[in-house]
VEXDREN-2710 file (C-alpha; in Angstrom, 1 decimal):
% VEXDREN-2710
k/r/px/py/pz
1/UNK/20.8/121.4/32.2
2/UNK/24.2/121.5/30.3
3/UNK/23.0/117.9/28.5
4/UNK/20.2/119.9/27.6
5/UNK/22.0/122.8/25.6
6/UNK/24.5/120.5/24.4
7/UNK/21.4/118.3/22.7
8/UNK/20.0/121.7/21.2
9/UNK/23.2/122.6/20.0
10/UNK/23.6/118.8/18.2
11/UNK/20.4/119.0/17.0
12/UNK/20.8/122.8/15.4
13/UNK/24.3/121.8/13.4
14/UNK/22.3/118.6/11.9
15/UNK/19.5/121.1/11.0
16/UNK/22.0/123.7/9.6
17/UNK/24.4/120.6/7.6
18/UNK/20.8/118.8/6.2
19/UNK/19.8/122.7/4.6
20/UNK/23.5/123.3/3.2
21/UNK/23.1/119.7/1.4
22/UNK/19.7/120.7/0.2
23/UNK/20.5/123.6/-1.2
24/UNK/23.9/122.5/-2.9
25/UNK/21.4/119.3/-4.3
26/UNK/18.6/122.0/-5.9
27/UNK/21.1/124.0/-7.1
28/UNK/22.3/120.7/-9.3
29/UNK/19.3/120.1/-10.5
30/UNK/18.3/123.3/-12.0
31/UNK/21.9/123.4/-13.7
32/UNK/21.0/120.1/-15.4
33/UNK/17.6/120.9/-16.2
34/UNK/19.2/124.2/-17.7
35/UNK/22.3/122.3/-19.9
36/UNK/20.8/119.0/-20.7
37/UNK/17.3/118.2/-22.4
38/UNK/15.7/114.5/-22.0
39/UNK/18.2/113.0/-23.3
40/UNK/21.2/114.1/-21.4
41/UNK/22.8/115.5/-24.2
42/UNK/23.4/119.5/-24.5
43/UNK/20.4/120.7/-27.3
44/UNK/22.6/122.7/-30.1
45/UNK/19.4/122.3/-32.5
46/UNK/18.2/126.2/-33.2
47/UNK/14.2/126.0/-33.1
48/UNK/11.8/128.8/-34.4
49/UNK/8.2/129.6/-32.5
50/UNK/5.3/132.1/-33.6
51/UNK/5.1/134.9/-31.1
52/UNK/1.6/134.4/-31.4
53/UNK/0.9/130.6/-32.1
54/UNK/3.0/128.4/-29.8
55/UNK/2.0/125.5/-31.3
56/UNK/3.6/126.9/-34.5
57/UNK/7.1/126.0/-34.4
58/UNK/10.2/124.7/-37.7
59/UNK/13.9/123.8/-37.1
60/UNK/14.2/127.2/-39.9
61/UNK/13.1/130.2/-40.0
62/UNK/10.0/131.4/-41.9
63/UNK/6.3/133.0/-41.8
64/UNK/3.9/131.2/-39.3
65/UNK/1.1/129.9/-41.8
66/UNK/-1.5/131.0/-40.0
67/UNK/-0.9/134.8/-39.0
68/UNK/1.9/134.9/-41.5
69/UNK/4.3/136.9/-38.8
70/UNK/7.6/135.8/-38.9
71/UNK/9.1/132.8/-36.8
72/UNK/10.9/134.0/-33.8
73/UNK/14.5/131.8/-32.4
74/UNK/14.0/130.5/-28.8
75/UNK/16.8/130.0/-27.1
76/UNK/17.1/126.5/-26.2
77/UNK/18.1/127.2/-22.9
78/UNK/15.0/128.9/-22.1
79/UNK/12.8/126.6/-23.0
80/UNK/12.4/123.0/-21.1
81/UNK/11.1/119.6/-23.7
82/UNK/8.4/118.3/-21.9
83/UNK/7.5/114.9/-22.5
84/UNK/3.6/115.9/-23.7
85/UNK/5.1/119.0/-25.8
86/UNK/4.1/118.3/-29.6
87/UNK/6.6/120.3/-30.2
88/UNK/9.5/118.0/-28.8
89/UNK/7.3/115.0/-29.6
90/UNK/6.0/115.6/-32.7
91/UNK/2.2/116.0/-33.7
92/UNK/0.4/113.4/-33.1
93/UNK/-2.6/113.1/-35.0
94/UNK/-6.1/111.5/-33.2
95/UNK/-9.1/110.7/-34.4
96/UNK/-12.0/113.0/-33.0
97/UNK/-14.2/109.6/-33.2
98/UNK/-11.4/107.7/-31.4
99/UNK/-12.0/110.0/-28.6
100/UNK/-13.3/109.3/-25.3
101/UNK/-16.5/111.5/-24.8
102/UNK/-16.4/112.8/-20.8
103/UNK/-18.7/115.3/-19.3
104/UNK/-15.4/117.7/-18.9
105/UNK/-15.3/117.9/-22.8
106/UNK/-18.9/118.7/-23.2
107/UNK/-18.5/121.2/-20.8
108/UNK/-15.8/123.1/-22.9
109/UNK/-17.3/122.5/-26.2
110/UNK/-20.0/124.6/-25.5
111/UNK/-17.9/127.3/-25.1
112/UNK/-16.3/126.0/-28.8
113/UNK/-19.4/125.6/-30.9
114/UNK/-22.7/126.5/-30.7
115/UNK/-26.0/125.1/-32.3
116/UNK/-28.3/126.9/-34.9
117/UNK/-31.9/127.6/-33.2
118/UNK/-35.2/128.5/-34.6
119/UNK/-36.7/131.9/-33.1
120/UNK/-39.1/133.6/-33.4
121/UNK/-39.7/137.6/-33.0
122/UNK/-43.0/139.5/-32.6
123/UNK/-43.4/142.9/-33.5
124/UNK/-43.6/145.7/-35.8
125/UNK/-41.2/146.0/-39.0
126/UNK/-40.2/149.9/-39.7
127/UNK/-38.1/150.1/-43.1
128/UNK/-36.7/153.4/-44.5
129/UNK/-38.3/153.8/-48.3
130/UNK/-38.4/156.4/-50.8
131/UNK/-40.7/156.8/-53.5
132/UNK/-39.5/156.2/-57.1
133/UNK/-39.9/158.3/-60.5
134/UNK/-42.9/155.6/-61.2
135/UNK/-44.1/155.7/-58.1
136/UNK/-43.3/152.9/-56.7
137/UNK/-41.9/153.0/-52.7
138/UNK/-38.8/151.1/-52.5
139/UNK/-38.4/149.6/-49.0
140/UNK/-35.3/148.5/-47.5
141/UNK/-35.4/145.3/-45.7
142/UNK/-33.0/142.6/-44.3
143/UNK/-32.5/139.8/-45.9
144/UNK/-34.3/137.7/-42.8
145/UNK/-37.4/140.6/-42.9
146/UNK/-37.6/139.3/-46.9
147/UNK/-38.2/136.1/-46.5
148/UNK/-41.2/136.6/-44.0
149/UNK/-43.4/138.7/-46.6
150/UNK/-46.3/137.6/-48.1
151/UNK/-46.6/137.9/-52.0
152/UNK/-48.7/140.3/-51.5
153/UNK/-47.9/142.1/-48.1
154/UNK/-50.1/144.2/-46.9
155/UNK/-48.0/147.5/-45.4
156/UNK/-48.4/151.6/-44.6
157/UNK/-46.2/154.1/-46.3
158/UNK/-45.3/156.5/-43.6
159/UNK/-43.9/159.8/-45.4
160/UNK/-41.5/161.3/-42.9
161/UNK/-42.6/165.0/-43.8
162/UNK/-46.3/163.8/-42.4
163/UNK/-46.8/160.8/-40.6
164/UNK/-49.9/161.5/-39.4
165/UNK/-50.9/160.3/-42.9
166/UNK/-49.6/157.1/-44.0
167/UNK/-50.0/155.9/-47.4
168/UNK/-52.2/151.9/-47.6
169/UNK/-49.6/150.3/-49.6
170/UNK/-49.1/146.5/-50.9
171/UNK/-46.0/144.3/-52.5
172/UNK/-45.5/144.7/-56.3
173/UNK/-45.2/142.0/-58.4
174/UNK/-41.6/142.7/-59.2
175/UNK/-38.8/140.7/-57.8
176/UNK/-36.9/142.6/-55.2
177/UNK/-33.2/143.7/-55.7
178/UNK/-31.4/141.4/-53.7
179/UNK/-27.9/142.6/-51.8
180/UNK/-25.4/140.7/-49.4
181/UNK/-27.6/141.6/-46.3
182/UNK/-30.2/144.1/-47.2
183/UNK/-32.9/143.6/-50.2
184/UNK/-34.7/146.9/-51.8
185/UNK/-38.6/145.7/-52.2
186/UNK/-41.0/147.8/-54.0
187/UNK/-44.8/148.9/-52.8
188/UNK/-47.5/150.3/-54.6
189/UNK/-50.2/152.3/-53.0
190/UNK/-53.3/150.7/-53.2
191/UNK/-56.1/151.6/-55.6
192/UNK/-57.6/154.8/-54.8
193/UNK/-55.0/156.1/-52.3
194/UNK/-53.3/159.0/-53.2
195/UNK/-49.4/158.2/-54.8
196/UNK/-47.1/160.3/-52.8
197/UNK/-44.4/162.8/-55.0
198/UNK/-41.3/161.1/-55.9
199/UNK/-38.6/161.6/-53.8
200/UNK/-40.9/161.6/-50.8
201/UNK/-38.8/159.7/-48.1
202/UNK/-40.3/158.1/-45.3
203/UNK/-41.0/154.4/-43.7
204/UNK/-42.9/151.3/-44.8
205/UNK/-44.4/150.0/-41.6
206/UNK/-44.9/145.9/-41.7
207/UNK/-47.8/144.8/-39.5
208/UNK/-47.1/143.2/-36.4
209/UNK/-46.6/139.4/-36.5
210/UNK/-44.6/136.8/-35.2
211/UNK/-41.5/136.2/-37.8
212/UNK/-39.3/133.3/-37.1
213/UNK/-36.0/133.0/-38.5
214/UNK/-32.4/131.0/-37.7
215/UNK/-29.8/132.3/-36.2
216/UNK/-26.4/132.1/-35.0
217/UNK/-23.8/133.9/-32.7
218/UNK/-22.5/136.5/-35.0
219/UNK/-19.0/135.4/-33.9
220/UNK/-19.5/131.8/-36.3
221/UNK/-19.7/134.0/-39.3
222/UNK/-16.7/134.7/-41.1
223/UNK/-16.8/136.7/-43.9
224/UNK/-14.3/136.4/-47.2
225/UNK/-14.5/137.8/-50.6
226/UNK/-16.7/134.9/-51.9
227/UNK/-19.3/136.0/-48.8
228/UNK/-20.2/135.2/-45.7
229/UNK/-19.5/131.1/-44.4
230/UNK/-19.5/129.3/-41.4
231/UNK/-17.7/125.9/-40.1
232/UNK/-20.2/123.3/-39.4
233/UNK/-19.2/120.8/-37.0
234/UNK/-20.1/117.3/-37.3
235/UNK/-19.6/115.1/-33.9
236/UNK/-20.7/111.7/-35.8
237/UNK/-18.1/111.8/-38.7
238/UNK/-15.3/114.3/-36.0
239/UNK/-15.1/116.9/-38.8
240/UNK/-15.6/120.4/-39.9
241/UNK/-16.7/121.5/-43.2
242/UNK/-16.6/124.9/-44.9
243/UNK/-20.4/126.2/-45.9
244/UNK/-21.2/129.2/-47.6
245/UNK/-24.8/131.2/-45.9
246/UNK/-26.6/133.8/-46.7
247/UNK/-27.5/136.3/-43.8
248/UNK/-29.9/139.3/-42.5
249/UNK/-29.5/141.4/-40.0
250/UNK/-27.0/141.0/-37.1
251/UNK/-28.0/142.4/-33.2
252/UNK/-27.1/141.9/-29.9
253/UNK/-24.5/139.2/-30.9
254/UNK/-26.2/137.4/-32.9
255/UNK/-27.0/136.6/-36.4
256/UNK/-30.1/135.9/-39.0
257/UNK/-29.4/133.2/-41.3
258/UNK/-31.4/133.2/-44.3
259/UNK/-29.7/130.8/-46.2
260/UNK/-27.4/127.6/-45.8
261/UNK/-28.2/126.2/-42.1
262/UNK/-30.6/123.8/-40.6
263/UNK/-31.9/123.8/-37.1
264/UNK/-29.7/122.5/-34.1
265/UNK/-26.7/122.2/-36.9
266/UNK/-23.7/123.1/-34.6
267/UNK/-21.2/125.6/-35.9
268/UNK/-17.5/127.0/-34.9
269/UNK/-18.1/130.2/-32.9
270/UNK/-14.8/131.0/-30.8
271/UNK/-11.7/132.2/-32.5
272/UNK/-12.8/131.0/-36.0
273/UNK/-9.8/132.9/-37.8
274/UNK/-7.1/130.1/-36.3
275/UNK/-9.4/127.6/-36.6
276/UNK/-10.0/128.0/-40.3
277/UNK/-6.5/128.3/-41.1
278/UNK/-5.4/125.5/-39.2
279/UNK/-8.4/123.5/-41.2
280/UNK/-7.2/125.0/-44.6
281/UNK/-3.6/123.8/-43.9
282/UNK/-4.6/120.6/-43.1
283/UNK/-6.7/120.1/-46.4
284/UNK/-5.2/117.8/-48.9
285/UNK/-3.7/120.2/-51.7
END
């Protein structure tokens, strides 16, 4: 029995000595890793980070180039040098068509990008119109409603005051006043209906058809003082290139293109704002 206890009591202080030198040897280790970087030399260098692009970083200070808030000083101290960190290593710049293509990065890219598609909507077209001094109904359609009409579409006035009478109407001749979204299209009654009063408000109802048009995820769009363009990503050549559309209405998320786009093209559509600035940066000046 005593050999026992006096085996316990061995085996406890060996316990108890082996978690005192553990301790004391962590302990050194995060000391080092605090003081020293790879090298093994204490980092006096003073390094500057955007508080909201880490990957934004100068051994100065200055304005991040892409958000344009000033660079912040990290202390050294709190901030370990990885041996992957570009900005220890430097930026290294790869190829896109160097790159190994793996079912893991298709996976994310279709969260990055998405690809233009060809739909098609059914249904009825109701655009506000009012009637002119020369009585012609001027209808206000998107861009994407536009490009579906006939030369001479055949439509219904619908005067708000009584629209238990609409008005036979067909597309004039005249070219439509053309905006950055909308388009202002004028009717004409047909022969032998009534002209309604100027200043008549109402609708111009569009028959029900199947109108097919491309669009995009509204988020792909940016929009600058020169108009609306997107970033069109090319997988063959590993690029992106700026192109300026033209668009309709935007709904649920998503947006008409009228203009500028093919079908299945693939275009930027998360967080295009740092992506475009990082591509304008990296443009030859």
């Amino acid at each position: 029995m005593e050999a026992e206890s006096r085996t316990a009591t061995r085996s406890t202080a060996v316990v108890v000595v082996l978690r005192v030198a553990l301790v004391a040897l962590a302990a050194g280790a995060v000391v080092a890793a605090f003081v020293v970087d790879r090298g093994g030399a204490v980092s006096t260098a003073r390094r500057y980070i955007c508080p909201m692009h880490s990957e934004v970083t100068s051994s100065r200070p200055g304005d991040c180039p892409i958000c344009g808030m000033a660079l912040e000083e990290v202390d050294a101290a709190n901030h370990v040098a990885m041996p992957d960190d570009p900005a220890a290593t430097g930026a290294q710049d790869i190829a896109v068509s160097a790159l190994r293509a793996s079912t893991e990065a298709t996976r994310l890219l279709r969260h990055s990008v998405a690809a233009v598609r060809r739909n098609v909507l059914p249904g009825e077209v109701f655009a506000p119109a009012v009637v002119g001094a020369d009585g012609a109904i001027t209808a206000r359609l998107y861009r994407d409603e536009l490009a579906t009409l006939a030369a001479d579409e055949r439509a219904e006035f619908v005067p708000s005051a009584s629209p238990d009478a609409p008005v036979k109407v067909h597309r004039d001749a005249a070219e439509p006043a053309v905006h950055a979204v909308i388009a202002d299209v004028p009717f004409r009654p047909e022969p032998g209906a009534a002209a309604p009063p100027a200043g008549q408000i109402g609708w111009v109802k569009l028959a029900y058809k199947t109108r097919d048009m491309l669009v995009v995820r509204a988020s792909s769009v940016i929009q600058s003082a020169d108009g609306p363009y997107v970033l069109v990503f090319s997988a063959q050549r590993g690029n992106v290139t700026k192109r300026k559309v033209e668009v309709g209405k935007e709904w649920e998320g998503m947006t008409a293109v009228v203009r500028g786009l093919r079908d299945k093209e693939t275009v930027v559509m998360g967080d295009t704002f740092s992506f475009d600035a990082e591509r304008r940066l990296q443009a030859p000046q």
